[in-house]
Backbone as a ProteinNet text record, in pm:
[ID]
protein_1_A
[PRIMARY]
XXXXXXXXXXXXXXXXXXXXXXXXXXXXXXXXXXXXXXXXXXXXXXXXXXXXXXXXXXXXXXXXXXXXXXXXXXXXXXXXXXXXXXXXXXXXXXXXXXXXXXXXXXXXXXXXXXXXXXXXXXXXXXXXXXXXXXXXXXXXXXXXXXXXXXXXXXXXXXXXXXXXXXXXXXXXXXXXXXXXXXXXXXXXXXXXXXXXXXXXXXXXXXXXXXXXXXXXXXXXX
[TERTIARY]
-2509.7	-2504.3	-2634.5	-2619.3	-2738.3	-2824.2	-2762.4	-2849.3	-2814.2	-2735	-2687.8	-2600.4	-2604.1	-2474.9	-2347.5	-2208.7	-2070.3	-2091.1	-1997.9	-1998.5	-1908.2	-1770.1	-1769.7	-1835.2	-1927.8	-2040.7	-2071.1	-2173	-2299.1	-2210.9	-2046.8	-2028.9	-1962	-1943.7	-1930.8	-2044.6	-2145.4	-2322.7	-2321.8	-2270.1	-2331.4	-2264.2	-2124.5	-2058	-2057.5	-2083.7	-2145.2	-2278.1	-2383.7	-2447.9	-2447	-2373.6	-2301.5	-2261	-2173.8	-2103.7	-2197.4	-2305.6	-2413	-2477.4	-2510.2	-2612.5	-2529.3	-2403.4	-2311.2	-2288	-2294	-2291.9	-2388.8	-2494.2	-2677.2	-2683.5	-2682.7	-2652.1	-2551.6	-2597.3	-2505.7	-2434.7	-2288.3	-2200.6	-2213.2	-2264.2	-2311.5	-2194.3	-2257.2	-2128.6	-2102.1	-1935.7	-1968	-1960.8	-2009.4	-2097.9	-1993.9	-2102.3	-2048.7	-1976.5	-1900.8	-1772.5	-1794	-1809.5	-1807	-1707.4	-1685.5	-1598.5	-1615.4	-1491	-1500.7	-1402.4	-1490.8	-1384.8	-1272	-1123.3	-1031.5	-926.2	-966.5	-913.7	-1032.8	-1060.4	-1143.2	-1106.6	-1188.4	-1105.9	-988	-918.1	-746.6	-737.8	-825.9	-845.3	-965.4	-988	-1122.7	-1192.8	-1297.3	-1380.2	-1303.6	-1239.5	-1196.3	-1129.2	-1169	-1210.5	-1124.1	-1086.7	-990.5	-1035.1	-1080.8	-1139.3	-1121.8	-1110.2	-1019.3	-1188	-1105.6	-1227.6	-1164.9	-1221	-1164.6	-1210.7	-1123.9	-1159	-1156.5	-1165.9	-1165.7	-1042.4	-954.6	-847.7	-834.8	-790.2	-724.5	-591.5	-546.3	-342.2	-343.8	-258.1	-280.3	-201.6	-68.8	-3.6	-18.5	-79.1	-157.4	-356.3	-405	-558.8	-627	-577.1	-648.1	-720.1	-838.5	-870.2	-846.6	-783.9	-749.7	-817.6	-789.3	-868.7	-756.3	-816.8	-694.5	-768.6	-669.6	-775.7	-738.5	-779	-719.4	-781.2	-680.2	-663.1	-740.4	-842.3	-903.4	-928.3	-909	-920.7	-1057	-1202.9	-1303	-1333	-1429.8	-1439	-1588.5	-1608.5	-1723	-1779.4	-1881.1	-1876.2	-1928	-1994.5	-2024.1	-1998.8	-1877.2	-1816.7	-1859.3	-1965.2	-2047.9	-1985.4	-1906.1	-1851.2	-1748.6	-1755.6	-1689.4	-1578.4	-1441.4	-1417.3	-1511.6	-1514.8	-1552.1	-1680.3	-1756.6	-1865.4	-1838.7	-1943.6	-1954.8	-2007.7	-1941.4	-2036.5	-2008	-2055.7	-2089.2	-2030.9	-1918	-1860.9	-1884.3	-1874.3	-1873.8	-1802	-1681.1	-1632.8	-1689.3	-1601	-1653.3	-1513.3	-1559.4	-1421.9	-1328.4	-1189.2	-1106.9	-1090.5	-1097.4	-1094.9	-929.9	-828.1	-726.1	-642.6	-544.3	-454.9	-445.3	-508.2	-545.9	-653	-756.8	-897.7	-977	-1035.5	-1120	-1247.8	-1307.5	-1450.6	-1506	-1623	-1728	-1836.3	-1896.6	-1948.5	-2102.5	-2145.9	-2265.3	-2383	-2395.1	-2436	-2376.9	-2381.5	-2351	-2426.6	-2379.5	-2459.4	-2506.1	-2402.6	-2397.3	-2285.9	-2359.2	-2328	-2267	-2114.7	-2042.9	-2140.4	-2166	-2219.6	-2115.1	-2042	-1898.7	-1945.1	-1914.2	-1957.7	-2062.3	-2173.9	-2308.9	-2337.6	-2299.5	-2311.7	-2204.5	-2119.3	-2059.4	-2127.6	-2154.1	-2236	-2414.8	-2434.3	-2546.5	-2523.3	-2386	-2391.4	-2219.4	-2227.8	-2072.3	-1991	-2026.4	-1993.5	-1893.5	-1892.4	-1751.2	-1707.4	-1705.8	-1620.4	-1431.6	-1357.1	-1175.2	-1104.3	-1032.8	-943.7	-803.2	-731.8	-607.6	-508.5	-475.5	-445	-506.1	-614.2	-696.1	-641.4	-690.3	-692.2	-509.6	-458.4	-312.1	-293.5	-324	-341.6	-403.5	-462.3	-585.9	-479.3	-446.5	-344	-211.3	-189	-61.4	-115.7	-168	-240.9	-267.2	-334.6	-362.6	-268.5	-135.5	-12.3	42.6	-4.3	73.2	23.1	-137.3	-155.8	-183.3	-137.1	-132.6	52.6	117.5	254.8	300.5	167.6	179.5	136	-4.2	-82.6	-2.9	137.9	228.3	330.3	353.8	482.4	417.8	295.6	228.6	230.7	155.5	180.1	304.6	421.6	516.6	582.3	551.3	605.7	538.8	375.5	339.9	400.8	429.3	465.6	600.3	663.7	838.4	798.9	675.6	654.1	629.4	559	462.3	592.3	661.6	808.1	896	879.3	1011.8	939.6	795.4	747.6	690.9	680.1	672.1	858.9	952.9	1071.8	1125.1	1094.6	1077.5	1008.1	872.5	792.1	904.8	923.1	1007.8	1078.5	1190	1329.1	1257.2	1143.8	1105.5	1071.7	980.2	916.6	1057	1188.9	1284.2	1373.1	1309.7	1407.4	1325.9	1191.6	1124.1	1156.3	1176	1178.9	1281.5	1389.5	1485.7	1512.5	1469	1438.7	1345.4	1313.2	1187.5	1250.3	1362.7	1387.3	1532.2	1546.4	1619	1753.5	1842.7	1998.2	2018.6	2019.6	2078.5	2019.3	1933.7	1881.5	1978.5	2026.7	2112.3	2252.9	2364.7	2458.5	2474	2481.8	2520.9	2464	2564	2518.2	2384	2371.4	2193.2	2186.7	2148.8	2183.9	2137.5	2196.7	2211.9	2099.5	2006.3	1870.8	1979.4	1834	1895	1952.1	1897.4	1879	2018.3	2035.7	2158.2	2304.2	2277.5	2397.3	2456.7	2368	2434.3	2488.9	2448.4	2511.7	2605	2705.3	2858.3	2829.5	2947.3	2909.3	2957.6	2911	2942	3029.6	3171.9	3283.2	3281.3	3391.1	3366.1	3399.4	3452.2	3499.3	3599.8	3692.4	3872.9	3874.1	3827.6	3858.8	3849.3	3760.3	3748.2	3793.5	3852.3	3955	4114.7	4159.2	4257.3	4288.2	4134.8	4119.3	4156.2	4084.3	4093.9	4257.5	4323.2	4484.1	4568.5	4548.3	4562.2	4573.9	4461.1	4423	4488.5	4536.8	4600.1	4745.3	4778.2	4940.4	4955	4859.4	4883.9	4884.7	4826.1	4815.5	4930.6	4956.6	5129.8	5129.9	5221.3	5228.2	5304.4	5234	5271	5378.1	5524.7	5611.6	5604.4	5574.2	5577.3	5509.4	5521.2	5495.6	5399.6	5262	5199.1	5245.8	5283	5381.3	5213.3	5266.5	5175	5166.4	4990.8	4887.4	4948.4	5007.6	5017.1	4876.6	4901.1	4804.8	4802.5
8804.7	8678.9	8661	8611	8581.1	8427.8	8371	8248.6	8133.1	8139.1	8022.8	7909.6	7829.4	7748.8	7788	7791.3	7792	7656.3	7667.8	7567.4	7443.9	7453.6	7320.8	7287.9	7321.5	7231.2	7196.1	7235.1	7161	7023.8	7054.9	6920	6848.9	6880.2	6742.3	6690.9	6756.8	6707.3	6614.1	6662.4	6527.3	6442.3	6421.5	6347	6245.5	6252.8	6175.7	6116.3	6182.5	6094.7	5985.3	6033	5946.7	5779.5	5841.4	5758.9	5654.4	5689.2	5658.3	5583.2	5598.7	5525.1	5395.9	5439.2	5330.9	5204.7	5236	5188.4	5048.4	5115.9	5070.4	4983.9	4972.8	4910.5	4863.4	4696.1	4596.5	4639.4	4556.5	4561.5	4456.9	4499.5	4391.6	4298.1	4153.7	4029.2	4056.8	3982.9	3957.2	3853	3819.2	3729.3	3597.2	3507.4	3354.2	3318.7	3235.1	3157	3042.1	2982.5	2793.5	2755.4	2644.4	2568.7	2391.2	2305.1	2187.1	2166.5	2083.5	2033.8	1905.9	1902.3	1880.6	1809.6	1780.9	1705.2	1694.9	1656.2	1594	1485.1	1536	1406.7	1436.6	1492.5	1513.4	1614.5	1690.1	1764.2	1774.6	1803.5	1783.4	1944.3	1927.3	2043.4	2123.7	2089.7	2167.1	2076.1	2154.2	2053.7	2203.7	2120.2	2241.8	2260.2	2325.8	2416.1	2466.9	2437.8	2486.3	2570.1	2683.4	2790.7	2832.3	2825.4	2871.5	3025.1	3086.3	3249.9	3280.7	3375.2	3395.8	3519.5	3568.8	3621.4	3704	3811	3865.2	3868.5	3832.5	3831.9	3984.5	4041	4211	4160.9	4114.7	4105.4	4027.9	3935.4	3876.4	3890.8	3979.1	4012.1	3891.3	3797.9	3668.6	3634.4	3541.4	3515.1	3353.5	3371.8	3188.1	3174.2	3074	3004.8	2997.3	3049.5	3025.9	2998.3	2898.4	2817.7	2887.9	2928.3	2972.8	2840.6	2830.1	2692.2	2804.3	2728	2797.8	2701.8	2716.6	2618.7	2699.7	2555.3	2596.9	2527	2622.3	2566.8	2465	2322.3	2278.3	2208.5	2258.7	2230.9	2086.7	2033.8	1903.6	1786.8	1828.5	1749.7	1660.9	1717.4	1665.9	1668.3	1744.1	1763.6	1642.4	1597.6	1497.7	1524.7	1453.4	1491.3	1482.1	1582.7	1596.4	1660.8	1719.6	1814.4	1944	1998.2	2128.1	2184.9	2300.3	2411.8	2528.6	2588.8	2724.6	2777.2	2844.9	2905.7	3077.2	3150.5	3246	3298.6	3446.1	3483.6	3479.3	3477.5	3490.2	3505.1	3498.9	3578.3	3465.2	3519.2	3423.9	3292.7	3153.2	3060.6	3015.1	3054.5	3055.6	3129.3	3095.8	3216.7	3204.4	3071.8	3041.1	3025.8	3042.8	2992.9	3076.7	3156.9	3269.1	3232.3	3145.4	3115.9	2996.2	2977.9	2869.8	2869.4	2723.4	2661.1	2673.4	2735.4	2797.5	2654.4	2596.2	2487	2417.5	2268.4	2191.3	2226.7	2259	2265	2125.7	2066	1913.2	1824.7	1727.7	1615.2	1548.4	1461	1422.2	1290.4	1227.9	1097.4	1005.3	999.1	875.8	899.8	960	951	922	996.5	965.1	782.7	737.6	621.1	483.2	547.9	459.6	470.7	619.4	631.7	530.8	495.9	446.1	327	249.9	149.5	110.4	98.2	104.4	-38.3	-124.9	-261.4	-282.8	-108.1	-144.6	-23.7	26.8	116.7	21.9	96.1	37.3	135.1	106.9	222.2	218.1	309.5	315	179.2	136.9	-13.8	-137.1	-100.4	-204.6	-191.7	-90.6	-41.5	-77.3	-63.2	-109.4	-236.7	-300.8	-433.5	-458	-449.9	-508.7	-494.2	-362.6	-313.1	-422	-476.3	-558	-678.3	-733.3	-891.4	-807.6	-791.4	-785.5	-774.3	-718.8	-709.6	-802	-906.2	-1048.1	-1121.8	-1149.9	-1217.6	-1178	-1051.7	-1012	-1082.3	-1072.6	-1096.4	-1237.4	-1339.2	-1482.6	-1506.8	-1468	-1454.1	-1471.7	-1351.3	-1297.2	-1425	-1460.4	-1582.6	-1743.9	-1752.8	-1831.2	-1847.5	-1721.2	-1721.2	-1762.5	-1661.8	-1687.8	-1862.3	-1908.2	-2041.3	-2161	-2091.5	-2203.7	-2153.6	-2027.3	-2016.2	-2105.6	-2084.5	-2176.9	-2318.5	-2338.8	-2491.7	-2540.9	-2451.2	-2491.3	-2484.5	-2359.9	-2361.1	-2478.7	-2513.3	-2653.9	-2794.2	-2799.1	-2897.7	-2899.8	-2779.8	-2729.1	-2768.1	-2750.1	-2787.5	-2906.8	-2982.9	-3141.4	-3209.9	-3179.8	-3188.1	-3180.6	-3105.8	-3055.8	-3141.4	-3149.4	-3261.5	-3426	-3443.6	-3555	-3591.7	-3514.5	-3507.2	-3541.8	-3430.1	-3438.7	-3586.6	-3648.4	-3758.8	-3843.3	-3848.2	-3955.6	-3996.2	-3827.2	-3789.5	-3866.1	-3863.6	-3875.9	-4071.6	-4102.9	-4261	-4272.1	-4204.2	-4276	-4234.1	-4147.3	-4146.6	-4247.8	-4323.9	-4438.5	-4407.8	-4493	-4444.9	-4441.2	-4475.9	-4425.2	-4301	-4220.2	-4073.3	-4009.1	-4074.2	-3976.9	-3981.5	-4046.4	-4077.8	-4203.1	-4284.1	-4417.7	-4480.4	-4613.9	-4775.5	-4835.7	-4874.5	-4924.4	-5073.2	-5099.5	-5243.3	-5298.9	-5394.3	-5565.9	-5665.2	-5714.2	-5819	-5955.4	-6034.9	-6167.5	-6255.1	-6224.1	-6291.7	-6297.1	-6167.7	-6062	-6080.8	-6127.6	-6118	-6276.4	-6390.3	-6520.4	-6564.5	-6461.1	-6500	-6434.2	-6463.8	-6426.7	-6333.2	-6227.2	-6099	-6086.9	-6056	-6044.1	-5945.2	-6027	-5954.2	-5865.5	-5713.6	-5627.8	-5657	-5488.5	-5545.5	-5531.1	-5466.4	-5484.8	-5591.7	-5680.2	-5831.2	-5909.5	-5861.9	-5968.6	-5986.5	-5843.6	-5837.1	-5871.3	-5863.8	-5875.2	-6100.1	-6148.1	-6288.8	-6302.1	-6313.5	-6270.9	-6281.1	-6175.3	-6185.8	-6270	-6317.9	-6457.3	-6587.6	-6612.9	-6679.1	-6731.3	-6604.8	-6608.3	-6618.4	-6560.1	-6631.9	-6746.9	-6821.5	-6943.4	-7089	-7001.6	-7127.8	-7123.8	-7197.6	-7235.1	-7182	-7105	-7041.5	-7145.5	-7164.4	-7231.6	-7184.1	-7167.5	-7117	-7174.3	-7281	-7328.9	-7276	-7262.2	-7130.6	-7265.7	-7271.9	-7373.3	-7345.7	-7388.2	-7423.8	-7347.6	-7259.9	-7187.4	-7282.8	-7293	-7354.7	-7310.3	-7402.1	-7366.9	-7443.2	-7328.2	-7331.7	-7387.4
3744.5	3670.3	3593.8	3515.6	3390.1	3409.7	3549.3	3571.7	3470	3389.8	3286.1	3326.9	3337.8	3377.9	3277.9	3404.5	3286.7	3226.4	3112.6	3016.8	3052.4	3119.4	3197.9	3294.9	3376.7	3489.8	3327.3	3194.8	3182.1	3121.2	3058.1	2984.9	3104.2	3215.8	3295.9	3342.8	3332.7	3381.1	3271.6	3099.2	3021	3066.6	3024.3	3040	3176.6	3278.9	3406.7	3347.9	3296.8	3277	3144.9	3021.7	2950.2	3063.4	3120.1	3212.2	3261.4	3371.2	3436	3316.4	3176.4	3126.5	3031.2	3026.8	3073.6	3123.7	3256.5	3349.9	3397.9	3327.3	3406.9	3265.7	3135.5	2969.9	2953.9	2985.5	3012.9	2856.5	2835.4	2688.7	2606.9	2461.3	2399.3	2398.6	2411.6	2384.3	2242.8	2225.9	2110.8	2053.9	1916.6	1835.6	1863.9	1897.2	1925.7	1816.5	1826.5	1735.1	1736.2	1574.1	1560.8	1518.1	1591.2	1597.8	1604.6	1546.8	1571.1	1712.2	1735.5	1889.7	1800.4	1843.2	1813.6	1932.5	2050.1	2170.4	2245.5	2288.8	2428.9	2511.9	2622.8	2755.6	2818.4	2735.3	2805.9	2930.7	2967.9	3084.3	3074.8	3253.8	3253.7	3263.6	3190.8	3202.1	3080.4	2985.2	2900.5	2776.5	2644.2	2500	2457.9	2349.2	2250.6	2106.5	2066.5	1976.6	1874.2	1723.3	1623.7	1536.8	1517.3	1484.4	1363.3	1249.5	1120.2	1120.3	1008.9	983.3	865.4	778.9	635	633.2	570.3	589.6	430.7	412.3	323.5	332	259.1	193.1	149.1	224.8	116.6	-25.7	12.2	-96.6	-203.9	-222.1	-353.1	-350.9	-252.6	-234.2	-235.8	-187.2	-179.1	-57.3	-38.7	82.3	92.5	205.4	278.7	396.1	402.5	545.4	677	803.3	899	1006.8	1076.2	1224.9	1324.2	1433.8	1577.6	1627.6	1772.9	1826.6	1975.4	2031.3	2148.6	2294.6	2392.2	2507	2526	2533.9	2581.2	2723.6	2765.7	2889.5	2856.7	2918.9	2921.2	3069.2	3069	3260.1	3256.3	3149.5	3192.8	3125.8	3095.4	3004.8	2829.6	2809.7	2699.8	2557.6	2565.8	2410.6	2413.5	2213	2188.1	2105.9	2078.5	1916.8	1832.1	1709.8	1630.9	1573.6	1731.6	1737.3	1694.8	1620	1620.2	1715.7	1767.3	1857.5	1860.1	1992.8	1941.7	2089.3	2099.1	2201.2	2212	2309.1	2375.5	2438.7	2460.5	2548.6	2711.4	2805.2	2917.5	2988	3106.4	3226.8	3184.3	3203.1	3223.4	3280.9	3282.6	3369.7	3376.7	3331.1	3336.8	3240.6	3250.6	3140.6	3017.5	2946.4	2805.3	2816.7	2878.7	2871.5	2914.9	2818.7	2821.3	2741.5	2727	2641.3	2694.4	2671.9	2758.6	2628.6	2668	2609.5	2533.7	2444.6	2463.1	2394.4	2286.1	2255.6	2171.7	2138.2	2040.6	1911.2	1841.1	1685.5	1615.1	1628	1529.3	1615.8	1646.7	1722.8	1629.4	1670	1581.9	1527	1416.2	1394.7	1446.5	1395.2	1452.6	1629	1680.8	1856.9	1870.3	1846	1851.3	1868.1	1730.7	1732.3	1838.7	1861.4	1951.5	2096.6	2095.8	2227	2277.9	2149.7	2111.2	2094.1	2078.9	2057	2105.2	2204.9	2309.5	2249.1	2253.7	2177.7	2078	1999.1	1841.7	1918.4	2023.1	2061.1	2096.5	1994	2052.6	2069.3	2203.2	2228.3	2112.2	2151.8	2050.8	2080.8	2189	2191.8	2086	2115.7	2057	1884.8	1846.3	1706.8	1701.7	1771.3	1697.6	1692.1	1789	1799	1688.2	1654	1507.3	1374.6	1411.4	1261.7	1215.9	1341.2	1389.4	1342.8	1387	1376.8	1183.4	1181.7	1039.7	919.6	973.9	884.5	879.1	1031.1	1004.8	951.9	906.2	831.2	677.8	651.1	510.2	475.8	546.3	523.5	509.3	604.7	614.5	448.2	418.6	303	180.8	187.7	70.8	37.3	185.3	234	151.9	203.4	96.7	-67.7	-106.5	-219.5	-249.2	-221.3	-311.2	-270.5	-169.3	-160.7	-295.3	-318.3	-390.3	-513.5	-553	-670	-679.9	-610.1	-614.5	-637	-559.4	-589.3	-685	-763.2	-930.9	-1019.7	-1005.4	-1131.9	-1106.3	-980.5	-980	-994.3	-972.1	-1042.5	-1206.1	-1231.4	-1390.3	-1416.5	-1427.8	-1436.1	-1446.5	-1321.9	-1304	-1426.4	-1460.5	-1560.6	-1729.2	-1701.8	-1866	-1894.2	-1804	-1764.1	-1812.1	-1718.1	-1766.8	-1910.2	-1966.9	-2106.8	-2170.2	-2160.5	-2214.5	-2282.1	-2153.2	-2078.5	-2186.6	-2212.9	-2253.2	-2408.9	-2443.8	-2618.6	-2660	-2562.7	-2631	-2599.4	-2491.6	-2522.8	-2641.5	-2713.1	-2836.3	-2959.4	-2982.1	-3114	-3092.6	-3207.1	-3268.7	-3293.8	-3253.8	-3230.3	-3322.3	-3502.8	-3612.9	-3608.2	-3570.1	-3583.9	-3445.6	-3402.4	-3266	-3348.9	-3511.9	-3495.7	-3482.1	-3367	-3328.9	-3464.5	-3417.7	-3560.2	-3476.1	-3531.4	-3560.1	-3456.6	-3352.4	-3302.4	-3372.6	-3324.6	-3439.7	-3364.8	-3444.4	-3384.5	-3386.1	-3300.6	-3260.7	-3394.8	-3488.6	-3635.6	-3678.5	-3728.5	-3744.6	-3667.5	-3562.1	-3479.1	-3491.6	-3525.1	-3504.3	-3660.3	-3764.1	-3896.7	-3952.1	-3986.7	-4043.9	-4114.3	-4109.8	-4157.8	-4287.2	-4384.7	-4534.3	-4564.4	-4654.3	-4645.4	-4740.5	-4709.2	-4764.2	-4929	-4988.6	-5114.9	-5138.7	-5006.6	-5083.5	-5005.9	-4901.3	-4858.4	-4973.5	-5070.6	-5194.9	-5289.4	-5339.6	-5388.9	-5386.9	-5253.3	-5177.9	-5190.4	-5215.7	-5155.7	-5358.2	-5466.6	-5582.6	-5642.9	-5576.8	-5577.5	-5548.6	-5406.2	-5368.2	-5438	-5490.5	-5592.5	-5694.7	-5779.7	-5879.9	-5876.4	-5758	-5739.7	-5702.9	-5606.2	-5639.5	-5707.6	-5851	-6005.5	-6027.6	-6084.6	-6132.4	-6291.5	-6311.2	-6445.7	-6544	-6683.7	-6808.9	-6893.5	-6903.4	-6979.9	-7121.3	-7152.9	-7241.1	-7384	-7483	-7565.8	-7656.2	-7681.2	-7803.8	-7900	-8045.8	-8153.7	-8214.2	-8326.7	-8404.1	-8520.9	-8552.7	-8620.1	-8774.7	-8868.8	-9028.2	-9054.6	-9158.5	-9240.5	-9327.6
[MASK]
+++++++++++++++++++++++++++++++++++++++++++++++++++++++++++++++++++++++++++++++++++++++++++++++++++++++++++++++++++++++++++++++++++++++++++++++++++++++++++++++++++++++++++++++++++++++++++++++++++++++++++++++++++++++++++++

């Protein structure tokens, strides 16, 4: 023998220690994922996670936007709606929930401030309640209006009728048609007869002179 190692001992010697350095060189994580939180509160120790991605369409080569929906784990419950953060794979904590919580990036302002100032915090009751009451007095508001409007056209109406009423007491019954009333003066003195009464009286007259047959004897000359 020539003292050489055969050639499968030396590549299972690498390959074991391949293996071995493996083994001992932890596996890089990989790169944390941001996300907005999108439920909170509804279970505990776990906030749900909408993580956008950038995407190619082969068939029109376009890039869109697409969310994966992720159950994170948060151990101390700190995350709010509407925070950004920054999640991490890790062991399974159930059969949808494979990632945990690594930091908040950006604290929602809307939470922040209720947290800071608990006082205008309303639950969803509340907020409907408000919405409710408020539709009833936008609707009372409307019910108003239109009542005064009905009121103004039928006293604008009333108004007209009257004016109407007045005009027509002030213009003078020979301008309506009608005869002209008769004054106190007028009414106690005999009315002046027409002109076939006078004629008619004329005729009268003359039939009762007594007619002259008698012929005057003509004047010689």
């Amino acid at each position: 023998s020539t003292g050489i190692p055969e050639l499968p001992f030396v590549a299972m010697s690498v390959l074991g220690g391949v293996k071995l350095v493996q083994s001992i060189v932890p596996k890089p994580r990989a790169r944390p994922l941001v996300g907005v939180v999108v439920k909170s509160g509804l279970m505990d120790k776990t906030v749900t996670v909408r993580v956008p991605r950038i995407v190619v369409v082969p068939k029109y080569r376009k890039r869109v936007t697409r969310n994966t929906m992720l159950l994170v784990h948060d151990p101390e419950n700190e995350c709010s709606t509407g925070d950004r953060i920054e999640v991490v794979k890790s062991r399974p904590f159930s059969k949808r929930k494979h990632h945990i919580l690594s930091r908040i990036v950006v604290k929602d302002p809307a939470t922040a401030f209720l947290q800071a100032n608990p006082e205008y915090y309303r639950s969803r009751q509340d907020i409907k309640s408000i919405k409710a009451d408020r539709a009833r007095v936008e609707e009372a508001h409307i019910e108003s209006i239109r009542l005064k409007r009905l009121a103004d056209a039928t006293r604008a109406g009333e108004k007209a009728l009257q004016d109407r009423l007045d005009a027509d007491d002030l213009v003078p019954q020979h301008a309506r048609g009608s005869a002209a009333p008769a004054s106190a003066d007028t009414a106690d003195a005999p009315a002046a007869p027409a002109a076939a009464d006078v004629d008619t009286a004329a005729d009268e007259t003359t039939a009762d002179e007594p007619v002259d047959d008698t012929e005057e004897p003509a004047k010689k000359d």
